[in-house]
C-alpha positions in Angstrom: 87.3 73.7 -138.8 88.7 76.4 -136.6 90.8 78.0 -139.1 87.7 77.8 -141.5 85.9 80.1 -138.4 88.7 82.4 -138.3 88.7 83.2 -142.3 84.9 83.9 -141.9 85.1 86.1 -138.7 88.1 87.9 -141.2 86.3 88.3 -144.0 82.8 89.5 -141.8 85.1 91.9 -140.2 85.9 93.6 -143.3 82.8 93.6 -144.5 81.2 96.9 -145.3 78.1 97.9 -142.7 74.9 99.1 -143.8 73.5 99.7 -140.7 76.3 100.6 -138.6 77.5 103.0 -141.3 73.5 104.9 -141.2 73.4 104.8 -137.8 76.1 106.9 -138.0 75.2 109.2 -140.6 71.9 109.6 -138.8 73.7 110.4 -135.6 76.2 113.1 -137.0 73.1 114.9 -139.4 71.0 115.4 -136.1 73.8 116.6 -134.0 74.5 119.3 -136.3 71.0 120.1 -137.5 68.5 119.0 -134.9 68.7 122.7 -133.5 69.3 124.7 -136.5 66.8 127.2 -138.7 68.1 127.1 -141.9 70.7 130.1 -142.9 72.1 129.6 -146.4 75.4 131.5 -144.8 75.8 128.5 -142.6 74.8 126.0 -144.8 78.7 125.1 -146.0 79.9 125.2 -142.2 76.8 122.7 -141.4 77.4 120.7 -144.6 81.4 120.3 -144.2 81.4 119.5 -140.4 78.8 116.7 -141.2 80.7 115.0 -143.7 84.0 115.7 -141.5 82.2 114.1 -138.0 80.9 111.0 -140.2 84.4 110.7 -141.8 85.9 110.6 -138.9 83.6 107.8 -137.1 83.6 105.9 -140.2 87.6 105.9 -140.0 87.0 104.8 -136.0 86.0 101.1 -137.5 89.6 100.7 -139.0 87.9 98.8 -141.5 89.7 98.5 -145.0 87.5 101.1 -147.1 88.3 104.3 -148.8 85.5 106.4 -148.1 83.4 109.1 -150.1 81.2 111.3 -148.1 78.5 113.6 -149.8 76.2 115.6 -147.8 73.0 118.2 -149.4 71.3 120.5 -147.0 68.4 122.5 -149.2 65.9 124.4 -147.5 62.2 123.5 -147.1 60.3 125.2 -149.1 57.8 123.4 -151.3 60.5 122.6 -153.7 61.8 119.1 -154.6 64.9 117.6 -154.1 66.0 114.1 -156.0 69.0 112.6 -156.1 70.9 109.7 -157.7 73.9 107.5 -157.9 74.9 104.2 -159.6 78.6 102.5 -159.1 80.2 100.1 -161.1 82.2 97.8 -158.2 82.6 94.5 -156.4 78.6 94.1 -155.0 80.3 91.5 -152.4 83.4 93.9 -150.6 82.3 97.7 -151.5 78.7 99.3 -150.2 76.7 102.4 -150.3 74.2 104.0 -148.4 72.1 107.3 -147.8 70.5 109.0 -145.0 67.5 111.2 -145.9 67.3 113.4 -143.0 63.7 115.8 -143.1 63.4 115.6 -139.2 64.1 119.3 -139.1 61.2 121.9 -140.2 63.1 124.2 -142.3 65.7 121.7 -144.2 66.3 119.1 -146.2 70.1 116.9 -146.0 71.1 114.1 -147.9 74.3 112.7 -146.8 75.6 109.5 -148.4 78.3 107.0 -147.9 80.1 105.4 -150.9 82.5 102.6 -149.6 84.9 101.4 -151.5 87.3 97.8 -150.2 90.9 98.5 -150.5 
């Protein structure tokens, strides 16, 4: 019964986490664009050092993922902005997610997560 315990605190361990994983995106996007007007000249600094900061929180875990990070800053202005993905993978060991972040009054980012077990 213990050992039984063990195997499932293993396997939840590994697990990929949805919330943990956009609380983090949500917390890197804000810290480098809470304050910012959007300059196109700045947008590939921005963009880069968001998808480096969540990188490097998701790698923090030690969780047994390879990660993809994406991030799309566009500016606000009356223009839409879709996006889409689909994955073919194991539904029950690799995970996605996206952060839509429109806090800010002069950008749109998009920065998603692609998870994959290893």
């Amino acid at each position: 019964y213990v050992l039984d315990l063990g195997i499932m605190a293993d396997e939840l361990e590994k697990k990929f986490e949805y919330d943990t994983t956009v609380q983090i995106i949500e917390d890197q996007v804000k810290a480098i664009l809470d304050q910012k007007v959007y300059d196109a000249k700045e947008v590939h600094v921005w963009s880069s050092e968001i998808v480096k900061r969540v990188l490097k929180q998701l790698h923090k875990q030690n969780k047994p993922f390879k990660y993809v990070v994406t991030c799309v800053i566009m500016q606000k202005n009356g223009a839409g902005l879709h996006t889409a993905s689909t994955c073919y993978w194991d539904t029950k060991a690799d995970g996605s997610c996206s952060y839509d972040y429109h806090s800010n009054k002069t950008m749109h980012a998009i920065c998603t997560v692609f998870a994959l077990h290893i």
